[in-house]
C-alpha positions as CSV (number, residue, x, y, z in Angstrom):
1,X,-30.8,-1.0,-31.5
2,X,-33.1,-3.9,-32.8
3,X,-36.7,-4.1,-35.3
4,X,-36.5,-7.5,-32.8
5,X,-39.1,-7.1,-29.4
6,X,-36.7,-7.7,-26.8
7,X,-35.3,-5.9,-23.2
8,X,-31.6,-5.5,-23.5
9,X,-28.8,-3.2,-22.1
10,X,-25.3,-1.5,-23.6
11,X,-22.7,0.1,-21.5
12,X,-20.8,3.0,-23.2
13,X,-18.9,3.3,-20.3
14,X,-18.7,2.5,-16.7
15,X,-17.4,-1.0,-17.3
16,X,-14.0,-2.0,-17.0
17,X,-13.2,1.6,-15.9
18,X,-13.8,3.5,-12.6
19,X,-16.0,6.8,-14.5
20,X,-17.5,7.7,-17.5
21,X,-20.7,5.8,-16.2
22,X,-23.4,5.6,-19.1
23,X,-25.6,2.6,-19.7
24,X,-28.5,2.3,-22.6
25,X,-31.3,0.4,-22.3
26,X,-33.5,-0.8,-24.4
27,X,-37.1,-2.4,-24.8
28,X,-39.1,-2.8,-27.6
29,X,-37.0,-0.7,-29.8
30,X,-37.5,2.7,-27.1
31,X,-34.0,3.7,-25.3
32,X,-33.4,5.2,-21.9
33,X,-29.8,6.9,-20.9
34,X,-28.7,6.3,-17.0
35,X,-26.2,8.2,-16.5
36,X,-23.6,10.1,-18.5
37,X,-20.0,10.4,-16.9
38,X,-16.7,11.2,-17.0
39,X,-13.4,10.0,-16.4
40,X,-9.8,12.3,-15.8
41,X,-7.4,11.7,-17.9
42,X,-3.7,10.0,-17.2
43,X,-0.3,10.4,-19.0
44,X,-1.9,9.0,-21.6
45,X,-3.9,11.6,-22.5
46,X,-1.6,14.6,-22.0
47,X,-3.7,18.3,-21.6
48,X,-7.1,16.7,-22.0
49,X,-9.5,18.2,-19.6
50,X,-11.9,15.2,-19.0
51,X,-12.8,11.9,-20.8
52,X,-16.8,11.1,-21.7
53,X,-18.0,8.0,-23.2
54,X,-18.3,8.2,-27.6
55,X,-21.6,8.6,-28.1
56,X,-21.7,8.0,-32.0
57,X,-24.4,5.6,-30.7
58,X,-27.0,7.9,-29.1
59,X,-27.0,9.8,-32.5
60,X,-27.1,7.4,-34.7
61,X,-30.5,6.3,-32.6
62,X,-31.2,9.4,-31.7
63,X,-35.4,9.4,-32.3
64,X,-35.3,5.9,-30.5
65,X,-34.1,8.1,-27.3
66,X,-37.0,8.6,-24.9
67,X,-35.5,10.0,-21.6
68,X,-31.9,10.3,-20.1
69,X,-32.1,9.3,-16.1
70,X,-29.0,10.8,-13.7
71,X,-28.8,9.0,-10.3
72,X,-26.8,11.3,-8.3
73,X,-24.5,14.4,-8.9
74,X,-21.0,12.8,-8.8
75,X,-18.6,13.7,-11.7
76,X,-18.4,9.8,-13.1
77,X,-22.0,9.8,-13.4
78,X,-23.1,13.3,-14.5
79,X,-19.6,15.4,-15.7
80,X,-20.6,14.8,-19.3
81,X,-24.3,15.8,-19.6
82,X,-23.3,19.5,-20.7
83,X,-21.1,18.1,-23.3
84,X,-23.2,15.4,-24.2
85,X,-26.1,17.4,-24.1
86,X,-27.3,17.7,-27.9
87,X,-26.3,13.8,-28.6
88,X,-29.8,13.4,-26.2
89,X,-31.7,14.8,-29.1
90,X,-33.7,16.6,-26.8
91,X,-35.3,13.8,-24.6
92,X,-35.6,15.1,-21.0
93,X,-33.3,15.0,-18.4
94,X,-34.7,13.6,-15.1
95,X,-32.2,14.0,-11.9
96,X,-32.8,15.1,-8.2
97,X,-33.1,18.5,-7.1
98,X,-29.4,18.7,-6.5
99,X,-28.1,17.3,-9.7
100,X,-31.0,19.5,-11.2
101,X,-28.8,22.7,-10.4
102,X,-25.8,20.5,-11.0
103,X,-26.8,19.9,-14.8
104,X,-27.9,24.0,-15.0
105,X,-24.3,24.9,-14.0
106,X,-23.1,23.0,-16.4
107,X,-25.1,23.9,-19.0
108,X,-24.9,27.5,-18.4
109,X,-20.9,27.3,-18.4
110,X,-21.0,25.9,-22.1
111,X,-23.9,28.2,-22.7
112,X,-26.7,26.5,-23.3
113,X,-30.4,26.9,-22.7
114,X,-32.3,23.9,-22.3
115,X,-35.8,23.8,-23.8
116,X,-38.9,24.0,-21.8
117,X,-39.6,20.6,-19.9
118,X,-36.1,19.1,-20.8
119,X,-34.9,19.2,-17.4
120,X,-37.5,17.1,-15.3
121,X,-36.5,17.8,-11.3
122,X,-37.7,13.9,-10.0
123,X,-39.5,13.2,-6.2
124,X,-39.5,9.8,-4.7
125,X,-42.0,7.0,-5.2
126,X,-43.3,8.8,-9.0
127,X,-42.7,6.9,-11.8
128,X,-41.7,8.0,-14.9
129,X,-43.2,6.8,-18.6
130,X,-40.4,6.6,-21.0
131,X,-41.4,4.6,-23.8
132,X,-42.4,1.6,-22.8
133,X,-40.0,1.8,-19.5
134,X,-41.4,3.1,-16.0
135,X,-38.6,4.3,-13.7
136,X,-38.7,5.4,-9.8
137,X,-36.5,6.9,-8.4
138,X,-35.0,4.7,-4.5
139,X,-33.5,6.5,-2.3
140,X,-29.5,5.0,-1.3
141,X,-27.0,6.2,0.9
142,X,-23.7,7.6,-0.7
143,X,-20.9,10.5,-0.6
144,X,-23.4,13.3,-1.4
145,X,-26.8,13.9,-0.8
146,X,-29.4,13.1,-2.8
147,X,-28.4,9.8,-4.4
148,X,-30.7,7.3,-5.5
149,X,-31.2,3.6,-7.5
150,X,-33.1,2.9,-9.9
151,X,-36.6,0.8,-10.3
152,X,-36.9,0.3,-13.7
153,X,-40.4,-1.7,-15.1
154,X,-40.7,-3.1,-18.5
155,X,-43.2,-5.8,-20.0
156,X,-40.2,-7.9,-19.7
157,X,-39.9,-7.8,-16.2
158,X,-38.3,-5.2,-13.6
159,X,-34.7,-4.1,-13.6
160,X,-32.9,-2.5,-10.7
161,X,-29.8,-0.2,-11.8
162,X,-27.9,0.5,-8.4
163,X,-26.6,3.4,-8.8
164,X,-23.5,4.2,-5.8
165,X,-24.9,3.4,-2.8
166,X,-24.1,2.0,0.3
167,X,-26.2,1.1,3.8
168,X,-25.5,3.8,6.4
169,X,-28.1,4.7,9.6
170,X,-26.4,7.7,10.0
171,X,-25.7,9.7,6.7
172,X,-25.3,13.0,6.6
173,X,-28.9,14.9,6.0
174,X,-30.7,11.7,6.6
175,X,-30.7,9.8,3.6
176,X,-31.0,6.3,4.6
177,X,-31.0,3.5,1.5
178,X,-34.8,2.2,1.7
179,X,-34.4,-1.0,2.4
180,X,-38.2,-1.2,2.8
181,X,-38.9,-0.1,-0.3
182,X,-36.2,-2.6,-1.7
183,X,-38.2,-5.1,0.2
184,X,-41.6,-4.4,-1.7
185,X,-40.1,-4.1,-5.1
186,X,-38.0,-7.6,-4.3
187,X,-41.4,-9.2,-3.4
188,X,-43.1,-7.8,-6.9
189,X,-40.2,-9.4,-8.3
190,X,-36.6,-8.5,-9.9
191,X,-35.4,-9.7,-13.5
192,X,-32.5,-8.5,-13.4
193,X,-29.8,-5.8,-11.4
194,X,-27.1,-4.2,-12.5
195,X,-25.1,-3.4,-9.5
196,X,-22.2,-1.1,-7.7
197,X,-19.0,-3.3,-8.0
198,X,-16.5,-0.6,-6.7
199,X,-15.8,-2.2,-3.4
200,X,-16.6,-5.8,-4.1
201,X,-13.2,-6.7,-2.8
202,X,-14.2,-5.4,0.5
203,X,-15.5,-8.1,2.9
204,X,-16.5,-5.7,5.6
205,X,-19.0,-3.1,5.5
206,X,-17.8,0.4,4.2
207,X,-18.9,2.1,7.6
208,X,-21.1,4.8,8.9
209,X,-20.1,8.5,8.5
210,X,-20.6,8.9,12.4
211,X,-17.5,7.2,13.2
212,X,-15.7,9.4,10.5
213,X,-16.8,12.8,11.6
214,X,-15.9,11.4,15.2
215,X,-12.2,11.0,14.8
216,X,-12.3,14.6,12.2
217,X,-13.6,16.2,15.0
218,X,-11.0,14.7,16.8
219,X,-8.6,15.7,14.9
220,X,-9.6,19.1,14.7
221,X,-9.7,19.7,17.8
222,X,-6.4,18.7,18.9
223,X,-4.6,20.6,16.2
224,X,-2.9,23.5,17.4
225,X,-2.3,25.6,14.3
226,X,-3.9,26.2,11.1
227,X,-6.3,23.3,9.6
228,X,-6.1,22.6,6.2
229,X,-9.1,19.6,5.2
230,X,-9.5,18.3,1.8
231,X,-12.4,16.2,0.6
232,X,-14.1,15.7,-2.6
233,X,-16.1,18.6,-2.8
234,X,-19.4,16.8,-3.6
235,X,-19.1,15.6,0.0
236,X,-20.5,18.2,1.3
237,X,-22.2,16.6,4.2
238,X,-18.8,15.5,5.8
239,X,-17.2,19.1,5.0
240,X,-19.7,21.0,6.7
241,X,-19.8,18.5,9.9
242,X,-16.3,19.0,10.4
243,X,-16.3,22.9,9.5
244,X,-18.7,23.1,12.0
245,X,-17.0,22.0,14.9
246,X,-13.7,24.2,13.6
247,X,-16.0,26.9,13.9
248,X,-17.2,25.9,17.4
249,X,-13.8,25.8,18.4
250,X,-13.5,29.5,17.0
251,X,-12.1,28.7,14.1
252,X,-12.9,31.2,11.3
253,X,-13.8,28.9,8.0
254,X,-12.7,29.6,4.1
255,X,-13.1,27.6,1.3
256,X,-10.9,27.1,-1.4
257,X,-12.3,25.6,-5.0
258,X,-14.6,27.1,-7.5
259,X,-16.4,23.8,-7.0
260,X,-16.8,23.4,-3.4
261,X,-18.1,27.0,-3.5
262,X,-20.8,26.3,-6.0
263,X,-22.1,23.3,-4.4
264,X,-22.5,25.9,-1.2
265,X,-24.7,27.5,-3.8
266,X,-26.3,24.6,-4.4
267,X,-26.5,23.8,-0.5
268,X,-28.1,27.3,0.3
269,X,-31.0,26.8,-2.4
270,X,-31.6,23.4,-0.6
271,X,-31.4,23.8,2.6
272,X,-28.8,22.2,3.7
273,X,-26.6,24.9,4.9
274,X,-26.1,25.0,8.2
275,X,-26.9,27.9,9.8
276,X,-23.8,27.3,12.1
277,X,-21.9,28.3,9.9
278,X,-23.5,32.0,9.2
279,X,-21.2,35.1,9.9
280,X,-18.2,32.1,10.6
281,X,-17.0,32.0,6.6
282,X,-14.2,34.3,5.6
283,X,-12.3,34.7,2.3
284,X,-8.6,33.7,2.0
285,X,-7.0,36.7,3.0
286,X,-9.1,37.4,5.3
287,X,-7.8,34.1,6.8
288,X,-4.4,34.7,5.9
289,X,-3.8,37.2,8.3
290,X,-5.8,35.8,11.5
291,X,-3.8,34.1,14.1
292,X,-2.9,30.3,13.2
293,X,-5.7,28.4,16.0
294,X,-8.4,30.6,14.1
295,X,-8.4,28.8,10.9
296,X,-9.6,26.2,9.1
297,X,-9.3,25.9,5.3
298,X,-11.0,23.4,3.1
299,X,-9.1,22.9,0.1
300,X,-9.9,21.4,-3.0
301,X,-7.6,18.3,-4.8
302,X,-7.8,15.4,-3.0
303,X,-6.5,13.5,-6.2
304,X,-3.9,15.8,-6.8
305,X,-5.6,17.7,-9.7
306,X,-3.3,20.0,-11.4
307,X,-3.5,23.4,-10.7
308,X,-6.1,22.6,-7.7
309,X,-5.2,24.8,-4.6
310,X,-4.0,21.8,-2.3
311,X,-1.8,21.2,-5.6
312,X,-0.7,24.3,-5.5
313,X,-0.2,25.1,-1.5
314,X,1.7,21.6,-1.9
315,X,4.0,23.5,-4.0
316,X,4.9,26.1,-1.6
317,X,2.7,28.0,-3.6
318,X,0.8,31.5,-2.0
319,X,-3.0,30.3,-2.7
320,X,-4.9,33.9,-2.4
321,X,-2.3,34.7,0.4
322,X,-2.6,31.3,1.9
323,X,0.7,29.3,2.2
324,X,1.6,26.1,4.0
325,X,4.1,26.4,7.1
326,X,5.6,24.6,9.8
327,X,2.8,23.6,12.5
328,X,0.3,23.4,10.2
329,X,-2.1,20.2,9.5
330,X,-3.3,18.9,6.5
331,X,-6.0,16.3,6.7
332,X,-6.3,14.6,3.4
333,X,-10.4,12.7,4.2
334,X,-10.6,10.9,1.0
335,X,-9.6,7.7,-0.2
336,X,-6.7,7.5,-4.1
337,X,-8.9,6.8,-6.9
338,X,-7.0,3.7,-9.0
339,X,-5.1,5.6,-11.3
340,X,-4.1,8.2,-9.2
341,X,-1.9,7.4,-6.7
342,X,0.9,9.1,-8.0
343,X,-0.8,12.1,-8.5
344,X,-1.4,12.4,-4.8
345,X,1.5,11.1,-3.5
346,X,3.3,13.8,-5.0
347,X,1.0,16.1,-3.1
348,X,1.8,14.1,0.1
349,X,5.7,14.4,-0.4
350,X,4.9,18.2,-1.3
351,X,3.5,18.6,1.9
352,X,5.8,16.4,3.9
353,X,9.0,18.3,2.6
354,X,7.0,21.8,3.5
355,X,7.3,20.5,7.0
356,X,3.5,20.3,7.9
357,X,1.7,17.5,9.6
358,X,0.4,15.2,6.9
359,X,-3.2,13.2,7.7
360,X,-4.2,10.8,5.0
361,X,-5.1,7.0,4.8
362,X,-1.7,6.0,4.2
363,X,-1.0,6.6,8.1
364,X,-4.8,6.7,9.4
365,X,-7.7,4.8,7.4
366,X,-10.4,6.6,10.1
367,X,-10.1,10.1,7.7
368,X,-12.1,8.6,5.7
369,X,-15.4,5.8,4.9
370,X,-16.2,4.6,1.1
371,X,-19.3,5.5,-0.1
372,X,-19.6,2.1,-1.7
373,X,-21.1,-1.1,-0.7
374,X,-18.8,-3.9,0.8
375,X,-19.8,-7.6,0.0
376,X,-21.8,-7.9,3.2
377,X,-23.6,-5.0,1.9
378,X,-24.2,-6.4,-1.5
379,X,-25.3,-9.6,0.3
380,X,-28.0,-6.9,1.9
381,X,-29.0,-5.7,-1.0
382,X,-29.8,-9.1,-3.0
383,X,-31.3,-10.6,0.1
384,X,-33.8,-8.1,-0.3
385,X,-34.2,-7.9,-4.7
386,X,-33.8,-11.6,-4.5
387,X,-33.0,-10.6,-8.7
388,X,-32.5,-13.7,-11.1
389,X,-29.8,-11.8,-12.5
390,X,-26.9,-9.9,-11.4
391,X,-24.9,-8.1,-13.7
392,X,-22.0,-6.3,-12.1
393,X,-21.6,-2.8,-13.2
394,X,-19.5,0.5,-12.1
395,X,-15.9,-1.2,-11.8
396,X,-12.6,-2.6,-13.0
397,X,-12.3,-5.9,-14.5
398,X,-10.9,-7.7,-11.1
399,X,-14.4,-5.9,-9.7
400,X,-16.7,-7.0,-11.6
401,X,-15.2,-10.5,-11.6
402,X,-15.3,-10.2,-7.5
403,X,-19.1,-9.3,-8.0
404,X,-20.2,-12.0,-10.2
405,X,-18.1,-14.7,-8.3
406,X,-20.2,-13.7,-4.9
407,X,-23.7,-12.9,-6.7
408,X,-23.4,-16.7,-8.0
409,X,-22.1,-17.9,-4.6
410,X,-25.5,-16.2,-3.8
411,X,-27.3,-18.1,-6.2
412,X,-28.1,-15.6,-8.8
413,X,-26.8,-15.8,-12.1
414,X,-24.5,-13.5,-13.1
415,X,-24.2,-11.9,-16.5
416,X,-21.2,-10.1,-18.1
417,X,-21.4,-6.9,-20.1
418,X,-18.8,-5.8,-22.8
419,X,-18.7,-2.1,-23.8
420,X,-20.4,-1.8,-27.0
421,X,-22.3,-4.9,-26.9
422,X,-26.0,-5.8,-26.3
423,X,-26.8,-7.5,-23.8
424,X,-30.2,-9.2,-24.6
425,X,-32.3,-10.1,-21.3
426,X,-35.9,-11.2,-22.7
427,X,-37.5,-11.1,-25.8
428,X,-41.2,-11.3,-27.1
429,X,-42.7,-14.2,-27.7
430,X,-43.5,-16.0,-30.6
431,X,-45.9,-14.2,-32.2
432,X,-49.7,-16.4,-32.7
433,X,-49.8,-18.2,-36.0
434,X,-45.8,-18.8,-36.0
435,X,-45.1,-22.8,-35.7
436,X,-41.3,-22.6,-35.8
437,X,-39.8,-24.3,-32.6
438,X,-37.6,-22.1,-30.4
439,X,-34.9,-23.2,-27.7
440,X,-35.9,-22.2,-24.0
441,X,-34.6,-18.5,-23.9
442,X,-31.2,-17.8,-22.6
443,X,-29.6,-14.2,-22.1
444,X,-26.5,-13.3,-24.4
445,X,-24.2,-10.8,-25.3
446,X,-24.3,-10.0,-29.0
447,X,-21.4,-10.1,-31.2
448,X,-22.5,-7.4,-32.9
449,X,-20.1,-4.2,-31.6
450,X,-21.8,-1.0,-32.1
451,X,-19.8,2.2,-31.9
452,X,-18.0,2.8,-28.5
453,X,-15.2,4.2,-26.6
454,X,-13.8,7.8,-25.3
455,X,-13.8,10.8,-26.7
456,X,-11.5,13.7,-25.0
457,X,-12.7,17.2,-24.0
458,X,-9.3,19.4,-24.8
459,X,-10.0,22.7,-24.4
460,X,-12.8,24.0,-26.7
461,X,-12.2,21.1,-28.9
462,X,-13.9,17.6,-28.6
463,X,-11.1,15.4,-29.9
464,X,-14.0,12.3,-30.6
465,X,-12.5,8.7,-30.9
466,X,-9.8,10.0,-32.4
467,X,-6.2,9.4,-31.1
468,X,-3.8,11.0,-33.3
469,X,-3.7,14.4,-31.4
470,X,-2.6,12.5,-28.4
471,X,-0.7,10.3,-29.9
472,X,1.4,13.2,-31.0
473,X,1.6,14.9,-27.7
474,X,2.8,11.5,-26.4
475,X,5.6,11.2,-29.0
476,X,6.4,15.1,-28.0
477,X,6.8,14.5,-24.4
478,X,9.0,11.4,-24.7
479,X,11.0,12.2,-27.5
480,X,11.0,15.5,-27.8
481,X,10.4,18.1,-31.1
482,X,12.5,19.3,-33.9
483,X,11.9,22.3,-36.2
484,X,13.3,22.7,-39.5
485,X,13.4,25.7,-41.5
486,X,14.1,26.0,-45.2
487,X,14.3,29.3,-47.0
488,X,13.7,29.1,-51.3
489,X,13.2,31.8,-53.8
490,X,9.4,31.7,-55.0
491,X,10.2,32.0,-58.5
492,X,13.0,30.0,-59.1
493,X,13.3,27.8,-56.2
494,X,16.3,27.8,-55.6
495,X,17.6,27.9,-51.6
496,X,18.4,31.4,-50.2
497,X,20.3,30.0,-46.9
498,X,21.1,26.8,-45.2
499,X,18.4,24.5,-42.9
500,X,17.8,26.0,-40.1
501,X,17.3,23.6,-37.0
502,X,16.0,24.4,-33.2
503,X,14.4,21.5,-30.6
504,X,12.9,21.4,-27.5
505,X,12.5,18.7,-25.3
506,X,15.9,16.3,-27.1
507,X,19.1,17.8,-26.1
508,X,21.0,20.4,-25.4
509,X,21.8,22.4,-28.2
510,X,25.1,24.1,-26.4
511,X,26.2,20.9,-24.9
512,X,25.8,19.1,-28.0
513,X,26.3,21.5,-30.8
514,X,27.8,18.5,-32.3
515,X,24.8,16.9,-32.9
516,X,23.3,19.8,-34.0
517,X,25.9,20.6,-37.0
518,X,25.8,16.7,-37.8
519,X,21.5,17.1,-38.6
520,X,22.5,20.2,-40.5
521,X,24.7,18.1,-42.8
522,X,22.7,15.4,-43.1
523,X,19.4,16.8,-43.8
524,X,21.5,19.3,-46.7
525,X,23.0,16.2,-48.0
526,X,19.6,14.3,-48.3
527,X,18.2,17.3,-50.1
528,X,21.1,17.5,-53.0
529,X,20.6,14.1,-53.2
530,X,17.3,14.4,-53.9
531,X,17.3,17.9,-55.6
532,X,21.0,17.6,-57.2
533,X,19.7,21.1,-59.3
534,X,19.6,23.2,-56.2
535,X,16.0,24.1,-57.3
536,X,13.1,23.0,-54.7
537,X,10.2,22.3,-57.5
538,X,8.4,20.1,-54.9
539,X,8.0,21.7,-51.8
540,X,6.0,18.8,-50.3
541,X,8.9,16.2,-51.4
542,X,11.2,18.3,-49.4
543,X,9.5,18.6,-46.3
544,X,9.3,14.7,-46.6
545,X,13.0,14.6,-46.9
546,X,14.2,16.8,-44.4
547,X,11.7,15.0,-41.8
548,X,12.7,11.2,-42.6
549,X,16.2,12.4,-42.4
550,X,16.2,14.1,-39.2
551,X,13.9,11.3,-37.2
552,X,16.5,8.6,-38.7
553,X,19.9,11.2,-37.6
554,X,18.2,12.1,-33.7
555,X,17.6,8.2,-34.0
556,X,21.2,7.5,-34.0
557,X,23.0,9.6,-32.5
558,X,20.3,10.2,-29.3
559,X,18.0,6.9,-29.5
560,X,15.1,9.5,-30.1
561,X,12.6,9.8,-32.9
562,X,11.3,13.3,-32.3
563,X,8.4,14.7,-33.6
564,X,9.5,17.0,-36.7
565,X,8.2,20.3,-38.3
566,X,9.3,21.2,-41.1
567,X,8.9,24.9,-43.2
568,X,9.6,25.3,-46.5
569,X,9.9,29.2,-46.6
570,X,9.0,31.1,-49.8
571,X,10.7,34.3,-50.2
């Protein structure tokens, strides 16, 4: 990033957004990688799978790359590593147990075989040399197990990198956040932390999970027919809590979701199945034909994924023989992510007009707890880092502004980021022998941008930085597509029928025949214009021809400017 000694920091993502979480450091020239992320893609990025931070960055620097750090196994911080994985130029991957097996599925899916050593499984209190950076994993409370901040020494002084996190006594398999170790590494000191603005906003405490799993268990209980529960299926703790009281209430237990069913995988390896649960799991049809009080169904697509069986069963679809009826109860335990409300509100009107009882946080906010910190829990968290900095990560604009404005209420100073940016923190010293005067040093954002923004996964393609694919699916779905056909002798050029025209997605070519004949005409006219001979000696003049003159007839006669293909046939 810089010949200059100095500790800085880039976000490629992660700021301004909710996902694609990856943020560079840098000291001394060496980098480190926390995170890499995704996003899910809106209506403006029509048949994308997932979005992942441009990494143009990490390649051009790729030798400077000394370790990539992943500090839990949620999809906006650790969806992209398989697709990301050669920008890391082979620098090892440290993560968790848990996002260890994470990052193998993934890898294995695109087929890839990491190289011996590149996937580095972490432990608590180690530290890790990467370059001239020593990181330690701290454990934190969040939505799935395993989750953990960052301690992160330089000869600059220590930076803490949050991570998710939240404070919670009673999380699922134990994890507490270590608020003694927080403590100790406060007292040693804190440059500088780069914190969880999610829930900034919030000026309560997220919650326990015990509180949560007391109203599901509730809930399940008091629910006479078939169950159908939908979390994110990284949550894994609260899914198993509540399938275990379905199954103590005799309630056989299927799960629906390719991913819910590989983090039970996961679970198994770990040990964090519960034995409970043994010889109570059945598959869908199996399910499908027991009586209605004798099943409970965890479905995947709490954010109204496409094609994801709640989705689907929304639909009136039959999921594997499971389909949605009058009686049943669909509790939704998740909170919308911003930018898909409407994704899940269809769901939720789905299910309403399939007549089964609907349980969300639009009618009951107890379904559910954030696995974020609330500003009393930020407050927490300072008290003990006590950091001179505080530069508000993981979060919308109106988020990160909430942060700052309470960490300098605080007393800290709070720094902003900008996505392809450096922020500088510290640098080196004046070397001995130099006499030039320097001001006191200050912490900046360079103006310097470096390569940054989104690339889309589409398929088997990466569509990198690049929006003209999208931008024509776009102009496809609002203004629909012509296709113009043009048949001309190959030797002599000359036309051998009339234009042939067909659309999808603009009108109705029966209704509005009209129209139809009227484009015909036009686009013929256009073409003796330009080619009064009859002969089509310039096949990629022609195309031009008939394309300007059908975008400028649909134009006028529907308000449209459809997206136009045009053939010029040789035969």
């Amino acid at each position: 990033m810089s010949k200059v000694k100095q500790l800085a920091a880039m976000p490629l993502g992660g700021v301004g957004i909710i996902g694609t979480n990856m943020m560079v450091y840098e000291c001394n020239g060496d980098l480190i990688v926390v995170d890499a992320g995704v996003s899910f893609p809106d209506e403006q990025a029509p048949g994308v799978d997932v979005i992942v931070p441009d990494t143009r960055f990490l390649r051009e620097h790729a030798k400077q790359i000394k370790a990539i750090f992943i500090t839990h196994a949620h999809e906006d911080h650790i969806g992209a590593v398989g697709y990301l994985w050669d920008d890391f130029a082979g620098a090892p991957v440290h993560a968790s147990p848990l996002a260890t097996l994470v990052v193998q599925d993934k890898l294995r899916e695109l087929g890839i075989q990491p190289k011996k050593g590149q996937l580095v499984t972490t432990t608590i209190r180690e530290k890790y040399e990467a370059g001239c950076f020593k990181v330690e994993y701290v454990p934190v409370s969040h939505s799935v197990p395993e989750s953990f901040a960052l301690s992160i020494e330089t000869p600059y002084g220590r930076i803490v990198h949050t991570g998710d996190y939240k404070f919670d006594d009673q999380p699922p398999f134990g994890q507490v956040t270590d608020e003694k170790r927080f403590a100790e590494i406060g007292a040693e000191g804190v440059l500088a932390v780069f914190g969880d603005s999610t829930n900034c906003l919030n000026d309560k405490e997220s919650g326990s999970e015990a509180p949560v799993l007391e109203h599901l268990t509730k809930l399940v209980t008091e629910a006479k027919g078939r169950v159908f529960f939908a979390a994110f299926a990284s949550h894994f703790g609260r899914t198993f809590a509540v399938a275990k009281v379905a199954a103590a209430h005799g309630r056989k237990v299927c799960f629906l979701g390719r991913t819910i069913n590989k983090f039970i995988g996961h679970a198994k390896q770990l040990d964090y199945w519960p034995k409970e649960l043994n010889n109570w799991v059945v598959d869908a049809e199996e399910a499908a034909g027991l009586p209605a009080e004798k099943v409970f169904v965890f479905a995947s697509g709490t954010q109204g994924e496409g094609g994801s069986s709640l989705t689907r069963l929304s639909q009136g679809a039959d999921v594997r023989g499971l389909k949605l009826r009058q009686g049943d109860t669909v509790i939704l335990s998740s909170r919308m992510i911003p930018g898909n409300e409407r994704a899940v509100l269809n769901v939720i009107n789905g299910l309403s007009n399939l007549g089964v009882k609907v349980i969300s946080e639009l009618n009951d906010r107890a379904v559910h707890v954030s696995g974020h910190p609330g500003r009393p829990e930020v407050i927490r968290m300072y008290g003990h880092l006590k950091p001179k900095y505080v530069i508000p990560v993981h979060g919308e604009p109106y988020h990160l502004r909430a942060h700052a404005d309470l960490a300098q209420s605080l007393g800290h100073i709070p720094l902003r980021l900008k996505a392809g940016h450096k922020l500088v923190l510290a640098e080196a010293p004046k070397e001995e022998g130099d006499t030039t005067l320097k001001a006191p040093f200050k912490p900046h954002v360079s103006q310097h941008s470096y390569p940054h923004g989104f690339n889309y996964i589409d398929g088997l393609n990466i569509l990198e930085n690049d929006p003209l694919v999208l931008k024509e699916r776009k102009r496809i779905g609002y203004d629909g597509l012509v296709v113009a056909a043009l048949a001309v002798n190959a030797r002599s050029g000359e036309w051998v029928s009339e234009v042939s025209l067909s659309t999808r997605g603009l009108l109705d070519e029966v209704l509005q025949a009209d129209i139809m004949k009227g484009a015909v005409a036009k686009t013929t006219q256009a073409l003796e214009a330009v080619f009064p001979s009859g002969q089509i000696d310039d096949r990629v003049r022609a195309a031009e021809v008939m394309s300007q003159t059908l975008r400028r007839h649909f134009k006028h006669e529907r308000g449209k400017q459809p997206s136009v293909v045009v053939q010029v046939v040789e035969v």
